[in-house]
C-alpha positions in Angstrom: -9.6 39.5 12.7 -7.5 37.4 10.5 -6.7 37.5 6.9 -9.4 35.1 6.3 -11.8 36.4 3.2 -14.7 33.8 2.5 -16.6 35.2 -1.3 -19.3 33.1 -1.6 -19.3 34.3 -5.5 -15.5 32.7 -5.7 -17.5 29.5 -4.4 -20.0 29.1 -6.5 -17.6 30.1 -9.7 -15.1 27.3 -9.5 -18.2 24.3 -7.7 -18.5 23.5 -11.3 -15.3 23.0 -12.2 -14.5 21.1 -9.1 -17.2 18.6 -9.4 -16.3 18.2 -13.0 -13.3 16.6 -11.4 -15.5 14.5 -9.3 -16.2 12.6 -12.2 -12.7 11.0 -12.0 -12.7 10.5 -8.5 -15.8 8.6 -9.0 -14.7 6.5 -11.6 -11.3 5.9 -10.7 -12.9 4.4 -7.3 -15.5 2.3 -9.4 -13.5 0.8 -11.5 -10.6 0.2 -9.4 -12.9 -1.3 -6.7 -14.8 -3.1 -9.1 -11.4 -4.7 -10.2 -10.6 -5.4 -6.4 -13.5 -7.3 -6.0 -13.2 -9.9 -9.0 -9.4 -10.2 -8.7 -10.0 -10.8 -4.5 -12.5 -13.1 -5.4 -10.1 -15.2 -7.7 -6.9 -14.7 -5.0 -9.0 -16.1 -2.4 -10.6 -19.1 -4.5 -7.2 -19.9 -5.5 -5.6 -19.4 -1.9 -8.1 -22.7 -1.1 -6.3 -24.7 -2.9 -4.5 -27.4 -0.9 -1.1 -27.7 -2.8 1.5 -25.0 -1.3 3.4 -24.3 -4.7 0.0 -22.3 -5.1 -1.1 -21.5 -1.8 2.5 -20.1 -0.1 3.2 -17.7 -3.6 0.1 -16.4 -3.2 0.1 -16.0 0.5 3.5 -14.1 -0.1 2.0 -12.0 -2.8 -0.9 -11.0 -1.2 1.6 -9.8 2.1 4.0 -8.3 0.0 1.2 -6.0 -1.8 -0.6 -5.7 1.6 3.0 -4.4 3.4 4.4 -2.2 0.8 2.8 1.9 0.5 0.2 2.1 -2.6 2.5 5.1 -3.7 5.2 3.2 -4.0 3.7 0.6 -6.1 1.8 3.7 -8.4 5.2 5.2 -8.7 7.0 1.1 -9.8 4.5 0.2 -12.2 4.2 3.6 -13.5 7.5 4.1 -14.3 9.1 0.7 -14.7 6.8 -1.0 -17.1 7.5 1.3 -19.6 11.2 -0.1 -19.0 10.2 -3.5 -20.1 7.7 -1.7 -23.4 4.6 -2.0 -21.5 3.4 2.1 -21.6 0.1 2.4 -19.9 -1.8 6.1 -19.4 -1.7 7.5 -16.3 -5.3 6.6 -15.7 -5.2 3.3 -16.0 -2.2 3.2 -14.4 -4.2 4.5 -11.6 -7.1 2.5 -11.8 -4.8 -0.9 -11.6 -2.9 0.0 -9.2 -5.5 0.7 -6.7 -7.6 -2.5 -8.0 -4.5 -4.5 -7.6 -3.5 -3.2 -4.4 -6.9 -3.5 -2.5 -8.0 -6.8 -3.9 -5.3 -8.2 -1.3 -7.4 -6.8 1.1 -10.3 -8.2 -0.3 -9.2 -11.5 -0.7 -8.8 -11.6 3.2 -12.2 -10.3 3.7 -13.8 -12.9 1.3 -11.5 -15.2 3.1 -12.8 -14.2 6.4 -16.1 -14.1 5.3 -16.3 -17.8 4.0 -14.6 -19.0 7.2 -16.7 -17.6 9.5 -19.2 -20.1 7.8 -19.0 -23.1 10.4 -18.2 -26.4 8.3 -21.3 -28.3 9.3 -23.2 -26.3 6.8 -20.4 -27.5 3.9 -21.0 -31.2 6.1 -24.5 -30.8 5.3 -24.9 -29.8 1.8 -22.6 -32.8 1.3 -25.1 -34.7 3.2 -28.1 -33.7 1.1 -26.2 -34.8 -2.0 -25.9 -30.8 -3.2 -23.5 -29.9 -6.2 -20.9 -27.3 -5.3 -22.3 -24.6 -7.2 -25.2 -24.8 -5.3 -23.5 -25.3 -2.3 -22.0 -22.7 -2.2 -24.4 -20.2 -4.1 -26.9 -21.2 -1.9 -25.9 -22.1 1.4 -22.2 -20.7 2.4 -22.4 -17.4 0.0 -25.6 -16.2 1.9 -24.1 -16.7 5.6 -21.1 -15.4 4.1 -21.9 -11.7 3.0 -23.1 -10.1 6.5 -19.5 -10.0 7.9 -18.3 -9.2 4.4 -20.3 -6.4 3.1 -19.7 -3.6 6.1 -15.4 -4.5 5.3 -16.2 -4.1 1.7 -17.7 -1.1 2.1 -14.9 0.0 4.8 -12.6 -0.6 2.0 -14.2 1.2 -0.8 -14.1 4.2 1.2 -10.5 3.9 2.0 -10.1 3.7 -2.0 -11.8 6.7 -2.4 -9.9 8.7 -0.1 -6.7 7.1 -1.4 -7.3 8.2 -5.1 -5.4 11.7 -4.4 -2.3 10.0 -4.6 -3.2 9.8 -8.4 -1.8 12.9 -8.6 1.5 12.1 -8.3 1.6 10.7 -11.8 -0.6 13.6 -13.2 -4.1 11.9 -12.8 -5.6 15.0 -12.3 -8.9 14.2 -10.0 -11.2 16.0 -7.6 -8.7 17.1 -5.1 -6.2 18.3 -7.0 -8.3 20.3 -9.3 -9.4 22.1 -6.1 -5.3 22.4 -5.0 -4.8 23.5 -8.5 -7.7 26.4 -8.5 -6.6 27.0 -4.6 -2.8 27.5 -5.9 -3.7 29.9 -8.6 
């Protein structure tokens, strides 16, 4: 047999303290996610617009955030804001980042979404002498959100299990209370 010793009583003393820590986990996902959603919603509304001094700094924004590692941009806005005066707390820090980062991914999911929508319905709300509003809160939204919702939900898990990187600037969530406790 190996060295392996499972106490159940270890277990049960430090399941508190470890879902304590959930707590962060959970609300660093929320509210980054929550984020990700309303700042995807506004890069892909303004990614419709027709001029290309909009449109292609966008488009290159939304690549460049989409290409480079989400440690890389914890670790450069982290520790280079507070270069330029602008000192944020690890947590928030955090809970940018990972908005910022996966409302790119978003924005190409709404995008999706709304194009999957074929442009005879647009035609025909036009037709029927329909505002926009309406048009698209009631016609293209509601074919819209089937192919949507099951990537939005892909992508709040992927936040989730992305929220141990947090560690790296002391954000000190779920997993790494349980690496802490598992270290001592």
């Amino acid at each position: 047999m190996s060295g392996f010793d499972w106490r159940w009583s270890f277990a049960f003393e430090v399941m508190p303290i470890v879902l304590a820590a959930c707590k962060y986990t959970i609300l660093l996902t929320v509210a980054g996610f929550s984020i990700a959603m309303v700042l995807g919603l506004v890069l892909t509304l303004l990614r419709t617009v027709r001029h290309p001094a909009l449109r292609w700094p966008l488009g290159f924004f939304v690549e460049f955030v989409r290409g480079t590692p989400v440690l890389v941009q914890i670790f450069f806005i982290y520790f280079m804001l507070p270069e330029y005066g602008i000192v944020l707390p690890a947590m928030l820090t955090g809970i940018l980042v990972l908005g910022l980062h996966y409302s790119t991914y978003v924005s190409e999911v709404y995008r999706g979404g709304l194009a999957s929508v074929d442009r005879a319905q647009w035609e025909a709300a036009s037709a029927l002498n329909l505002g926009a509003g309406r048009t698209f809160f009631g016609i293209i939204l509601p074919q819209a959100l089937p192919p949507i919702v099951p990537a939005l939900g892909n992508y709040l898990i992927t936040l989730f299990k992305e929220t141990p990187l947090l560690s790296a600037i002391a954000v000190t969530e779920m997993l790494q209370t349980a690496k802490d406790i598992g270290s001592e």
